[in-house]
N, C-alpha and C positions, 0 to 999 in steps of 0.2 A: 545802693541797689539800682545796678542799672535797668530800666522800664520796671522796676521794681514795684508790686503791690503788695502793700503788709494786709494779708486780708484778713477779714473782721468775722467770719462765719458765726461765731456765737453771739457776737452784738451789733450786727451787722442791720438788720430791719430797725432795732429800736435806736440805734444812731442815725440811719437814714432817714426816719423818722423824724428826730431831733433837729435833724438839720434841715428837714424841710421846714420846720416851724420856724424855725429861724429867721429862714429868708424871708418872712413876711413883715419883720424888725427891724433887720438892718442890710447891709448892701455885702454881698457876698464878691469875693475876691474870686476870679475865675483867668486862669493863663494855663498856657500848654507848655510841659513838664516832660524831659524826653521817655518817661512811661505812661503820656498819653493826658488827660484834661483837668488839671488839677483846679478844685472848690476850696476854697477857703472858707464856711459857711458858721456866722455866730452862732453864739448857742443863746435861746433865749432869756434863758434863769440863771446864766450865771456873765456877770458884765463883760468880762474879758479873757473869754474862751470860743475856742471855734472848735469846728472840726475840720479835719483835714478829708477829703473825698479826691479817687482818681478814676476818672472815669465810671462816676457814680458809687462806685467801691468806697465805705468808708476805711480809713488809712489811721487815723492819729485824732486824739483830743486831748488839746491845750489847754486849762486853765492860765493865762498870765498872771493872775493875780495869785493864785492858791496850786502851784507846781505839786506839790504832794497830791492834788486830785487828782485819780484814777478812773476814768468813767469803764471804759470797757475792762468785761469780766476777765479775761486773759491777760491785760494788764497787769491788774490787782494781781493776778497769780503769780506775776512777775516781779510784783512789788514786796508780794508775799519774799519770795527768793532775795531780794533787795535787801530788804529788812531784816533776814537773817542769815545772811552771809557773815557778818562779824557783828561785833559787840555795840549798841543802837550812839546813834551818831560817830562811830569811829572814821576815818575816811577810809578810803579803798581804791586801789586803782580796776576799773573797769575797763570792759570796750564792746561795744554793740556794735552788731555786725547789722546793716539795716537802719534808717534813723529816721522816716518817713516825718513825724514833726519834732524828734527828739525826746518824744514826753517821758520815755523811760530815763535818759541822763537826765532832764530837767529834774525829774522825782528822785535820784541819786543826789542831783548837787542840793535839793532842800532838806532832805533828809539825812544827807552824810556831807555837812560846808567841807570842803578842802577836796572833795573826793579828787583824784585826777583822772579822766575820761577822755577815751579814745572814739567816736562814730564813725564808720565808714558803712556809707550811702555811694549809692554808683552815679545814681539819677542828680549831676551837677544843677540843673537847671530847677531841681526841687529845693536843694541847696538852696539858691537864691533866692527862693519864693518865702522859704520859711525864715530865713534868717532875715529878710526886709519885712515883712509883714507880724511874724511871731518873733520877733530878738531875743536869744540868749540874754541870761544873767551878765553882763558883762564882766563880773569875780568870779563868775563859774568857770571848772578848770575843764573847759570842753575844746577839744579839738576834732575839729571834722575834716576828712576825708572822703574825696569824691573817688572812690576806686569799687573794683570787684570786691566782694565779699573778700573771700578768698588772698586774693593778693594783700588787701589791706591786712589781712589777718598776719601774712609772711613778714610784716613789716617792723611788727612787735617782737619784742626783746623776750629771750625765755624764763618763762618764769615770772613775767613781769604781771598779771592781771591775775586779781583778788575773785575777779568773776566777769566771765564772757556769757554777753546772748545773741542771741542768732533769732533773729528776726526778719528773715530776707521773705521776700514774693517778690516774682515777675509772672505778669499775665496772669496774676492769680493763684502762681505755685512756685513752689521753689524750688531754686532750679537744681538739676541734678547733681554738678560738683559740690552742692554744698550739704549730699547726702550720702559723704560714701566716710569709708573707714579712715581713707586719707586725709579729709577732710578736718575727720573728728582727732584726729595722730596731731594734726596741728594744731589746734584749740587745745592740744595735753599738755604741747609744746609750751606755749603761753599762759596756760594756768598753774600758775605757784601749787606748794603742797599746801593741801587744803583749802584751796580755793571751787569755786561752783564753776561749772558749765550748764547753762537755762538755756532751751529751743522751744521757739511757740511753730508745734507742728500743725496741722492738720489735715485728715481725713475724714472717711466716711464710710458703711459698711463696704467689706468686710471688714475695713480697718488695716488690710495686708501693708500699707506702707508703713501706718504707724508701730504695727508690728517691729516690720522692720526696721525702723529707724531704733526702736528701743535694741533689739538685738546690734547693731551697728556701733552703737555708742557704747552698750555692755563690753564689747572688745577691747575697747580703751580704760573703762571708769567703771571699777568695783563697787563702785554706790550708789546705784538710782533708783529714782520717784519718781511718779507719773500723777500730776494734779489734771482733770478734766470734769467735766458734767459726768453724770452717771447715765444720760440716755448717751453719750458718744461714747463711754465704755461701753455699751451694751450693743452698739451698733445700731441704733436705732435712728441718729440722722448724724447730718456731716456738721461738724465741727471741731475748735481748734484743744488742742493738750498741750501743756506744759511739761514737758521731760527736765530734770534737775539730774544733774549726776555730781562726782565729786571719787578723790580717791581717800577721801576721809570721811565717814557715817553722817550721812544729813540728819538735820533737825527735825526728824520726820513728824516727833508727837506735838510741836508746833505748827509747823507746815498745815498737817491733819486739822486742827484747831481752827488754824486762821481761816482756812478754804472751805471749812464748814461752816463758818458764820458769817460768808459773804453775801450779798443781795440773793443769787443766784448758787446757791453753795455746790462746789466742788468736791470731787475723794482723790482721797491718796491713795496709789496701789504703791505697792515695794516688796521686794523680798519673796518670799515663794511666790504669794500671789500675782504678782510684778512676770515672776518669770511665767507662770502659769496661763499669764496673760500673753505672753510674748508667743507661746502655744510653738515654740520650735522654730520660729522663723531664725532667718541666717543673717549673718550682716552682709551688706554693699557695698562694692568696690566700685573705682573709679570705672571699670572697665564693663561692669553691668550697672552703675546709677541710672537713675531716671527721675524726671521731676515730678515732683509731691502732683497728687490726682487734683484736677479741676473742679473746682465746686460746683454744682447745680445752680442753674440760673434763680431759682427761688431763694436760695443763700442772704441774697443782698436786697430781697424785696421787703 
């Protein structure tokens, strides 16, 4: 992700938070990142974890010792998705599109040894920061990619990934080729039969992008879910949604299960309600996209 920010809307204050505590503990990593002033800041309660902050925006959190920990809520949604993508510990081939500190692949290669995994991050220069100070599994089967979204994505063989997500921000929104139809035609390209497609979107009333991004991806994938807060279904503040599709029937009465006995429990919309939520919006082309709506400066406070 080049100047790419994975923004943190929903857990964004109580990781800012966290990481202020921190710095009162230990000595916080701080270098410039070609998407502007990357923090590397411990976390205090757990020995060998940070978070990752860009220009004060929390980005990513690490556990090194315990990779299966998910601190942020949209994460876990993601992990939710992780976890049942195929059969518990099976491997899988992946590829995250976006890798701010990796923690999504790191939580695949704990969770699923062999997995093999593609990242592509635009932000080279985050690259280095995380891989010197955070190091991979050195047996984990990660390979990263400093390119566009997008491009990275052209690079993958068809059919070849068990499940793709899409985790991109720049400037705090993501950028518009990576919300049109064409986009999503590519990601169909590269998802095997049966395999997931997961996007950590976000919006904020009226919600008209997230609308449409659901309607956008409905054009490609006969099967989706929408996991979020129920004050961001309702419109009531800005925050991020996990969209899931698939051209095979998701595991929705788990999915539903899991995101409701999280910290902060989440719902599932699907199927009439799903569309009734989409309320008529149209999908996005290359030729009208635009990037996801800017968050309110209160977001990250």
């Amino acid at each position: 992700m080049a100047r790419a920010r994975n923004k943190r809307s929903d857990d964004g204050r109580e990781a800012g938070r966290s990481a202020r505590r921190g710095q009162a503990s230990a000595e916080a990593v701080v270098e410039p990142v070609d998407g502007g002033l990357a923090q590397l800041i411990p976390d205090r309660d757990r020995a060998r974890a940070w978070t990752l902050l860009i220009d004060g925006a929390p980005q990513s959190h690490v556990d090194l010792d315990d990779p299966a920990y998910l601190s942020f809520e949209y994460q876990r949604r993601l992990g939710h998705v992780i976890d049942l993508v195929a059969p518990p510990g099976k491997p899988v081939h992946a590829v995250h599109l976006g890798g701010g500190a990796f923690t999504l692949a790191r939580y695949t290669a704990a969770t699923r040894p062999r997995s093999t995994q593609q990242v592509v991050e635009r932000d080279a220069a985050l690259v280095q920061l995380v891989r010197r100070e955070l190091p991979l599994d050195p047996n984990a089967r990660i390979r990263v990619r400093s390119l566009d979204a997008r491009e990275g994505l052209a690079k993958v063989p068809d059919g070849w990934a068990d499940l793709v997500i899409a985790d991109v921000f720049s400037g705090a929104r993501t950028p518009a080729h990576l919300t049109s139809v064409e986009f999503v035609a590519e990601v169909r390209r590269v998802v095997k039969a049966g395999g997931v497609y997961a996007a950590n979107l976000a919006d904020g009333p009226p919600l008209a992008y997230l609308r449409g991004q659901i309607a956008t991806v409905a054009a490609t994938f006969p099967e989706l879910a929408l996991v979020a807060d129920p004050t961001v279904l309702r419109g009531k503040r800005f925050g991020n949604a996990v969209l899931v599709a698939s051209d095979h029937p998701l595991p929705i009465a788990e999915l539903t299960r899991r995101a409701a006995s999280d910290p902060h429990p989440g719902r599932v919309e699907h199927g009439k309600q799903l569309t009734d939520f989409t309320g008529g919006a149209t999908p996005v082309t290359d030729g009208a996209a635009v990037a996801s709506p800017a968050p309110p400066p209160s977001v990250f406070r």
